[in-house]
C-alpha positions, 0 to 999 in steps of 0.5 A, a space after each residue: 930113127 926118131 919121128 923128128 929125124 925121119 922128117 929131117 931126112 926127107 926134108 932134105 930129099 924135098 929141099 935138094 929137089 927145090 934148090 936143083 929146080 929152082 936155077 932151071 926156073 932162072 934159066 927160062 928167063 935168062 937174057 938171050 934165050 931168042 923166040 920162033 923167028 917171024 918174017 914180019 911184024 903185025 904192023 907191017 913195020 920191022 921183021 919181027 923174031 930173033 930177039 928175047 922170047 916172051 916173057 913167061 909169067 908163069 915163071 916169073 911168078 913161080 920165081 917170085 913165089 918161091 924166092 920170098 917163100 924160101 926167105 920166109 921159111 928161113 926167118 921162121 926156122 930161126 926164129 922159132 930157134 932163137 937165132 937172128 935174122 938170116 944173111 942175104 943169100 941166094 936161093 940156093 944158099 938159103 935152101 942149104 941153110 935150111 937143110 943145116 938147121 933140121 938137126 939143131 936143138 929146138 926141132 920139133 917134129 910141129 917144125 919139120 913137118 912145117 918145113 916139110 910141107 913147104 919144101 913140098 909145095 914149093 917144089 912142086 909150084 917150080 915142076 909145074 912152070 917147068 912142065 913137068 908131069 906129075 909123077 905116078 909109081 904103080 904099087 904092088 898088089 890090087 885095088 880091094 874094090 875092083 881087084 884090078 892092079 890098077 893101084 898108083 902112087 901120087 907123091 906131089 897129091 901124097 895119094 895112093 888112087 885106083 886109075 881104073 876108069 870104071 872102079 867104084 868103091 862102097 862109099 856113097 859119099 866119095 868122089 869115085 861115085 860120081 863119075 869117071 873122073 874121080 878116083 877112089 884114094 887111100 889116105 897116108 894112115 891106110 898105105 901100110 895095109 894097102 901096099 905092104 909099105 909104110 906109109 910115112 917112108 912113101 909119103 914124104 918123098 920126091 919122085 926119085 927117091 920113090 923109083 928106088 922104092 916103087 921101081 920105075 913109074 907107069 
């Protein structure tokens, strides 16, 4: 497998990902959804509860977001292919479409990349309004600096990190030295000799398709 279908197979995962998210993301805001019931009003005027809950915008936001940044990224992948305009479409729909257009001739590995890390972004833009944790994977093997099998794999940070609180690596500069909080991390070209694995397969994929390669998260 190519460099260029190799991005196209993990676009896919990223936007089937976004296009499950994204309806998840309506269904915050849909009309009916009724907030905690409250005996009185602050005013003391009529009880207060029962009906539509609060606006979330955080969600509106995200929603906002990703609808005009899946519109865009569906204008510049036809664009940049020669094509017209797109039909108006639902999210959804647009996110197929994309998906559809990965194999056309005129892809270069510059533009699946491009809609890679899009597809990326957006999705995790949409786990964030929904709440949900970022994923970790434990990775075989121990961390070199503290020999402790402390290593994780983050796919949203595309970041391998030693989470053992006290380990300190030999370089000044990085941010593991500073305290507690921070992490030694191995970029994507040093996965392969770190795990074993190869660092593009781990890198472009959403959780699930990591727990079929790392196991279960930790």
């Amino acid at each position: 497998m190519n460099e260029i279908s190799t991005a196209a197979v993990h676009t896919r995962v990223w936007l089937d990902l976004l296009g499950r998210q994204f309806p998840e993301l309506l269904a915050e805001l849909a009309p009916g959804r009724t907030g905690p019931r409250l005996s009185h009003s602050p005013r003391g005027g009529t009880p207060a509860g029962g009906g539509s809950a609060p606006l979330r915008l955080d969600v509106s936001d995200a929603i906002r977001d990703v609808t005009d940044g899946v519109i865009e990224l569906e204008e510049a992948v036809r664009e940049r292919l020669g094509q017209g305009r797109p039909r108006k479409a639902p999210v959804p729909e647009r996110l197929r479409r994309i998906a559809g257009l990965l194999d056309a001739p005129g892809v270069d590995a510059v533009l699946a990349e491009h809609v890679l890390s899009e597809a990326r972004r957006m999705s995790g833009r949409c786990g964030r309004a929904l709440g949900e944790a970022e994923p970790l994977f434990r990775v075989d093997g121990r961390c070199p600096w503290c020999d402790s099998v402390s290593l994780r794999l983050f796919p949203a940070r595309q970041a391998v990190l030693c989470v053992n609180p006290g380990c300190r690596c030999e370089d000044e500069s990085c941010g593991c030295a500073t305290g507690a909080e921070h992490r030694h991390s191995w970029p994507e070209t040093e996965w392969a000799a770190l795990t074993g694995r190869d660092g593009g397969e781990l890198a472009a994929l959403p959780a699930g398709t990591l727990r079929a390669a790392l196991g279960e998260a930790r």
